[in-house]
KOLNULUM-49610 format. One line per 5 residues: number of its first residue (from 0); their letters; for each residue y, x, z of N, C-alpha, C, O. Coordinates in Angstrom, 2 decimals. Layout:
<atoms>
NUM = a = Y/X/Z/Y/X/Z/Y/X/Z/Y/X/Z | ... $
</atoms>
This chain:
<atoms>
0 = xxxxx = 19.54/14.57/21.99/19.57/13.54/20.97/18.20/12.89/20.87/17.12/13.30/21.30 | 18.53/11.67/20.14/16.87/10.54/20.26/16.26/11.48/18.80/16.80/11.59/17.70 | 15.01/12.03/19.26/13.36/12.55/18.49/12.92/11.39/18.63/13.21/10.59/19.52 | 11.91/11.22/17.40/10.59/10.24/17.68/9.57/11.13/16.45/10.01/11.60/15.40 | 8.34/11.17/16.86/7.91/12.06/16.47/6.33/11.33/16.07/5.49/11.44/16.96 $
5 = xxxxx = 5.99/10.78/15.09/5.02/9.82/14.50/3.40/10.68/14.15/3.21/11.89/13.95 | 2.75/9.95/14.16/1.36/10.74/13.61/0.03/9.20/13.61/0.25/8.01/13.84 | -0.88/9.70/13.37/-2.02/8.82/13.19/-2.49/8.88/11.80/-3.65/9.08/11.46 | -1.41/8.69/10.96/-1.79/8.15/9.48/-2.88/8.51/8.76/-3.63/8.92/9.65 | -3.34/8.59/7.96/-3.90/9.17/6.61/-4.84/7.79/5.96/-4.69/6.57/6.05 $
10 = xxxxx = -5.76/8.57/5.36/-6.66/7.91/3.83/-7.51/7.07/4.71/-8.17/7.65/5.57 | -7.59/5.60/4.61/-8.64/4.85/5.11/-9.31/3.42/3.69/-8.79/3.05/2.64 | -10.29/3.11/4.21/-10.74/2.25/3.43/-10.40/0.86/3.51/-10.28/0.57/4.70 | -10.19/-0.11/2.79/-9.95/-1.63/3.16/-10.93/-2.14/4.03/-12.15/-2.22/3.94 | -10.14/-2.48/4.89/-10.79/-3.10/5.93/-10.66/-2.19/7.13/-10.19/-2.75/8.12 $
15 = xxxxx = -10.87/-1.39/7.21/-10.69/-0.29/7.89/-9.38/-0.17/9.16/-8.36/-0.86/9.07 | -9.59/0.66/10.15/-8.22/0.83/11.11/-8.11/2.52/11.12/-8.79/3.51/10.85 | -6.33/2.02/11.78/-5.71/3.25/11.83/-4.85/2.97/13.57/-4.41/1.91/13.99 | -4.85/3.89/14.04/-4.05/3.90/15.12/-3.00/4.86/14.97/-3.21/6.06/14.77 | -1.52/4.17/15.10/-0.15/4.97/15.14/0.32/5.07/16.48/0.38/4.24/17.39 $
20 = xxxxx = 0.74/6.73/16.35/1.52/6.62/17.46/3.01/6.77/17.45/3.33/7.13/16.32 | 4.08/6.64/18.26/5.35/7.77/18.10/5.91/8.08/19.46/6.03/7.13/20.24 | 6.30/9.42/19.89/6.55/10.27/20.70/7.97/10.32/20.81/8.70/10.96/20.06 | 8.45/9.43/22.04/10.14/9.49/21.38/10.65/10.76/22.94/10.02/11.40/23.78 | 11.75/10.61/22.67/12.81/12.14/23.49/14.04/11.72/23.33/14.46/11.21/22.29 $
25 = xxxxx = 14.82/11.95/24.58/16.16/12.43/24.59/16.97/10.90/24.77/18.13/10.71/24.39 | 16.43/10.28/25.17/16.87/9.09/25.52/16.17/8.54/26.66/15.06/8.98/26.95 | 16.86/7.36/27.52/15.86/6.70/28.54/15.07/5.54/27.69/15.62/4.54/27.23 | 13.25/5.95/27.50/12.64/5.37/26.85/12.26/3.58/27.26/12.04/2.58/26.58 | 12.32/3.84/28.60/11.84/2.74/29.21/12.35/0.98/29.13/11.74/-0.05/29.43 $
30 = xxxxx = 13.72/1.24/28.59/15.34/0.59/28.69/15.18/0.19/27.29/15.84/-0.84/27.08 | 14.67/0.54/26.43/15.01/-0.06/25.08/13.98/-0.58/24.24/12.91/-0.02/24.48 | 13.91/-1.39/23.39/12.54/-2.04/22.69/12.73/-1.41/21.57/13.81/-1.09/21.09 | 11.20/-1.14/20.95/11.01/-0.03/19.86/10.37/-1.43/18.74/9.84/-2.51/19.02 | 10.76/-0.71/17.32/10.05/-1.17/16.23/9.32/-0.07/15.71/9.47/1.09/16.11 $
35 = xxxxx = 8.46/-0.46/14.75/7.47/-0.05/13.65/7.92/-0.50/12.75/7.93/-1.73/12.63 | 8.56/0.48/11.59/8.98/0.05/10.41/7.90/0.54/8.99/6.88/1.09/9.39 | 7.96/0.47/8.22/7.19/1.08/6.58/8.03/0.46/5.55/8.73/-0.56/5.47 | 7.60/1.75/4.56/8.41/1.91/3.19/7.39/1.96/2.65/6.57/2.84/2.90 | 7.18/0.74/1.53/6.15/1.20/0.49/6.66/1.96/-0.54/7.84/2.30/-0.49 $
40 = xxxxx = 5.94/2.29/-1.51/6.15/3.07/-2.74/7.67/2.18/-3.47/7.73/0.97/-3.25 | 8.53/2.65/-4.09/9.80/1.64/-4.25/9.88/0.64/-3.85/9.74/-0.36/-4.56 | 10.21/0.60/-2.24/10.47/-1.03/-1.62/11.38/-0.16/-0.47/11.47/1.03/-0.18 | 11.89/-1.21/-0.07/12.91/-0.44/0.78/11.91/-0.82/2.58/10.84/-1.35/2.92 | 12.38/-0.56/2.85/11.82/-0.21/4.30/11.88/-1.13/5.22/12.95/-1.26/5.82 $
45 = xxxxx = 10.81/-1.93/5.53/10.52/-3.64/6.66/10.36/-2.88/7.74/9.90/-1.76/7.99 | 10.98/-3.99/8.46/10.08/-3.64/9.83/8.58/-4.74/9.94/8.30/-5.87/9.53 | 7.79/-3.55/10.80/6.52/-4.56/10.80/6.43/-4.94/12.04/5.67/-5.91/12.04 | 6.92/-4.64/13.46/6.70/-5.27/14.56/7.51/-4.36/15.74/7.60/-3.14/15.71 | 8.04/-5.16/16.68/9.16/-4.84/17.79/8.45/-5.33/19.43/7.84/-6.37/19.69 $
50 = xxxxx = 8.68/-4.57/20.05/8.08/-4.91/21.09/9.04/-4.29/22.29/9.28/-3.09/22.42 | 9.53/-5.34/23.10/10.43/-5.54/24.29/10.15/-4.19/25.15/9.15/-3.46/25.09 | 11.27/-4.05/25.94/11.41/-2.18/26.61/10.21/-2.25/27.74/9.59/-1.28/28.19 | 10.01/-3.80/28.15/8.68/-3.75/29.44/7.80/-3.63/28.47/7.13/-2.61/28.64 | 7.44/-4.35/27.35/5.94/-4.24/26.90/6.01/-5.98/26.39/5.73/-6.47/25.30 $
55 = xxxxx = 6.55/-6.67/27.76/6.04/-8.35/27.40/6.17/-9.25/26.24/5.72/-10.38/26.03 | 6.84/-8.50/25.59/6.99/-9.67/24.69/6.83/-8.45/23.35/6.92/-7.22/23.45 | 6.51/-9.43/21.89/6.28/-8.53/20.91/6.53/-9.53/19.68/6.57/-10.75/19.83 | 6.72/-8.80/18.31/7.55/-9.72/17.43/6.90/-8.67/16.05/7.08/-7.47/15.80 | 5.91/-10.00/15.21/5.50/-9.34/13.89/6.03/-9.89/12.58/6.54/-11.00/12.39 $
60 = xxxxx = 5.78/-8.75/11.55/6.26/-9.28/10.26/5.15/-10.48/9.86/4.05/-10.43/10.40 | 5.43/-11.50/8.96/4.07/-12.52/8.93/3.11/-11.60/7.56/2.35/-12.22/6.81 | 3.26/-10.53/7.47/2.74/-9.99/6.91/1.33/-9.19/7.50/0.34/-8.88/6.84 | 1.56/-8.96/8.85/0.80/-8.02/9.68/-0.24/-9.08/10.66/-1.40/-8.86/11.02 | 0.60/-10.21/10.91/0.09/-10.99/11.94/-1.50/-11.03/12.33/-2.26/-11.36/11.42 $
65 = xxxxx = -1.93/-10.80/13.32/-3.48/-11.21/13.36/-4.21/-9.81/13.26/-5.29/-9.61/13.82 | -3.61/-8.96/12.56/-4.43/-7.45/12.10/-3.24/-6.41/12.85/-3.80/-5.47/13.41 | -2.39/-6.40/12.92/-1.84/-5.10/14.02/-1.26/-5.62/15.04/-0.85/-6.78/15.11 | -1.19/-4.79/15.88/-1.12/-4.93/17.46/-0.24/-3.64/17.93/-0.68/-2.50/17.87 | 1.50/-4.08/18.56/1.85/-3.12/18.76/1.82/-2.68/20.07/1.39/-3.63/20.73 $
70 = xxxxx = 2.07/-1.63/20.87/2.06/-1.80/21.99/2.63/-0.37/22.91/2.83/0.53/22.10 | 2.84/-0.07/23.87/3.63/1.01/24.95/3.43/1.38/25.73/2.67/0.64/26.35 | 3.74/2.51/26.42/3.09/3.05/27.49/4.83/3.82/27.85/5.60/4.53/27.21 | 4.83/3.34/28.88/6.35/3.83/29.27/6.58/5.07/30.01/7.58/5.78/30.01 | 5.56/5.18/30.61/4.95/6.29/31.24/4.39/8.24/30.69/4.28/9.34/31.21 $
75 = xxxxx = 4.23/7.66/29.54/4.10/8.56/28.32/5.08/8.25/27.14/4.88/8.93/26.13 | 6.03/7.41/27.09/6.88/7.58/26.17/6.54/7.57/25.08/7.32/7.97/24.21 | 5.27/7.11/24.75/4.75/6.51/23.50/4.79/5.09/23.19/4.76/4.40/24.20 | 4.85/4.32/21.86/4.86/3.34/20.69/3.66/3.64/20.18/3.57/4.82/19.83 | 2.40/2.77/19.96/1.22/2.57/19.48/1.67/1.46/18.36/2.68/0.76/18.41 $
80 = xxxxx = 0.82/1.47/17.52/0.68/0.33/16.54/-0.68/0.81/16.09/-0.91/1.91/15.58 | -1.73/-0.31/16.37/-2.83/-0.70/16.11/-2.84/-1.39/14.82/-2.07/-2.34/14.70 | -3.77/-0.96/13.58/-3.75/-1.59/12.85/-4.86/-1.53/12.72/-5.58/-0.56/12.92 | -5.28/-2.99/12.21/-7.39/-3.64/11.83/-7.21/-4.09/10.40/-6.07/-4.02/9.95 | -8.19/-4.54/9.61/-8.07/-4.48/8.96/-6.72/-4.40/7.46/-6.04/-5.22/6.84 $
85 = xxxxx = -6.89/-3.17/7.45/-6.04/-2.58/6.45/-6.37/-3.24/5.23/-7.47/-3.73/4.95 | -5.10/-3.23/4.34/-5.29/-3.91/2.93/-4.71/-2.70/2.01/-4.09/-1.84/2.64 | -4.86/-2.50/0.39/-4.00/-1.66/0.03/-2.59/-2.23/0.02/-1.83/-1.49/-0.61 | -2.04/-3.25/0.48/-0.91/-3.51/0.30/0.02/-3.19/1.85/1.20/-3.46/2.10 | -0.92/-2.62/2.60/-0.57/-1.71/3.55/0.05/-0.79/3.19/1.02/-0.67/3.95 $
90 = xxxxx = 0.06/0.01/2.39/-0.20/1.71/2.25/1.29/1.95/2.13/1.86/1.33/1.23 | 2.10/2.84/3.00/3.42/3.13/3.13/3.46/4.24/4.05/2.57/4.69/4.76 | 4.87/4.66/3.86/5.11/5.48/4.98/5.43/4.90/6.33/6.59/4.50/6.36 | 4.79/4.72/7.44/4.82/4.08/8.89/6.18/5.08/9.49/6.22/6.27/9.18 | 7.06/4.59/10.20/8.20/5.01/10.84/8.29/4.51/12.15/7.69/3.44/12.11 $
95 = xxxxx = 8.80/4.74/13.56/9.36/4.26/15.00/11.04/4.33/14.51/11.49/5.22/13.78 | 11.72/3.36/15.00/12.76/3.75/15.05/13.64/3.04/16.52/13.29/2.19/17.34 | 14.68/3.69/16.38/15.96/2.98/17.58/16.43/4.08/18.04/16.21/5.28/18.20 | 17.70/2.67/18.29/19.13/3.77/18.15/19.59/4.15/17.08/20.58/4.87/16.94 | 18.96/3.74/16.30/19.60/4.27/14.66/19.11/5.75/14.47/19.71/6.67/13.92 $
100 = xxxxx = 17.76/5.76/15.11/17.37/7.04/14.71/15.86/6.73/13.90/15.58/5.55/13.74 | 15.12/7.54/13.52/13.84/7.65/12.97/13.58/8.90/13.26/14.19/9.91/13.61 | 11.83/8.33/12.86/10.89/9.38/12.26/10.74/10.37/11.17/11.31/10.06/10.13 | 10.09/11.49/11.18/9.53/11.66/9.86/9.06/10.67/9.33/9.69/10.32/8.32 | 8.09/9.98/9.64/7.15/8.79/9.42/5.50/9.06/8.85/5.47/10.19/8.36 $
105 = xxxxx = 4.88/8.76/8.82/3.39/8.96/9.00/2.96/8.15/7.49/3.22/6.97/7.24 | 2.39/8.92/6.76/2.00/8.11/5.34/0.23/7.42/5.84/-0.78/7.94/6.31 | 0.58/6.21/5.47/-0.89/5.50/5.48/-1.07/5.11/4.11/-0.19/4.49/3.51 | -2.72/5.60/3.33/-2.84/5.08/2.20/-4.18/4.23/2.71/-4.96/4.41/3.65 | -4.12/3.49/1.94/-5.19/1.94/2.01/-5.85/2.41/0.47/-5.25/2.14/-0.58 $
110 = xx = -7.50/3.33/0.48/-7.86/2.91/-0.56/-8.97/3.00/-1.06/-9.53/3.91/-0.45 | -9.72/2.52/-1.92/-11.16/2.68/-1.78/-11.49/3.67/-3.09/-12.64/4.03/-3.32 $
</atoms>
C-alpha cells in the first residue's frame, strides 16, 4: 500500500527557511505527480504546490508563489518543498499526498 512518510518541520523565525521532505512506498513513484498540502489551525487543508511525475512542470498556491520551491528526485523517491521566507501565516501541518493517501504530516510553526 502507498506510505509517504514527511519530516523537516519544526519552530523557525519569520523570514526564515525550512526544507520538507516526503518518503513515499508501495507504489510506482516515478508515474505520478505529487502535491504538498497544509492545514492550518481550523482551516481545512490547501494544497500548496504539485509538481508533474518527470519533475517539469510545477503548480503553486498564489499564496506561496516566489518563496517555496517544490521539487523531486525520482531516484530516491522523495518530494522536497523548499520553503524561504516563512511568514506566521505559514504555520500548519505540511502533508505529501496521492492516490488518496497521506502523511502523518510535519507541523511547521512560523514564530518569533
Amino acid at each position: 500500500q502507498v506510505q509517504l512518510v514527511e519530516s523537516g518541520g519544526g519552530l523557525v523565525r519569520p523570514g526564515g527557511s525550512l526544507r520538507l521532505s516526503c518518503v513515499a512506498s508501495g507504489y510506482t513513484f516515478s508515474t505520478y505527480a505529487m502535491t504538498w498540502y497544509r492545514r492550518a489551525p481550523e482551516k481545512e487543508r490547501e494544497p500548496v504546490a504539485t509538481i508533474s511525475s518527470s519533475g517539469s512542470a510545477t503548480n503553486y498556491a498564489d499564496s506561496v508563489k516566489g518563496r517555496f520551491t517544490i521539487s523531486r528526485d525520482n531516484a530516491r523517491n522523495t518530494v522536497y518543498l523548499q520553503m524561504n521566507s516563512l511568514k506566521p501565516e505559514d504555520t500548519a501541518v505540511y502533508y505529501c499526498g496521492v492516490l488518496g493517501a497521506w502523511g502523518q504530516g510535519t507541523q511547521v510553526t512560523v514564530s518569533s
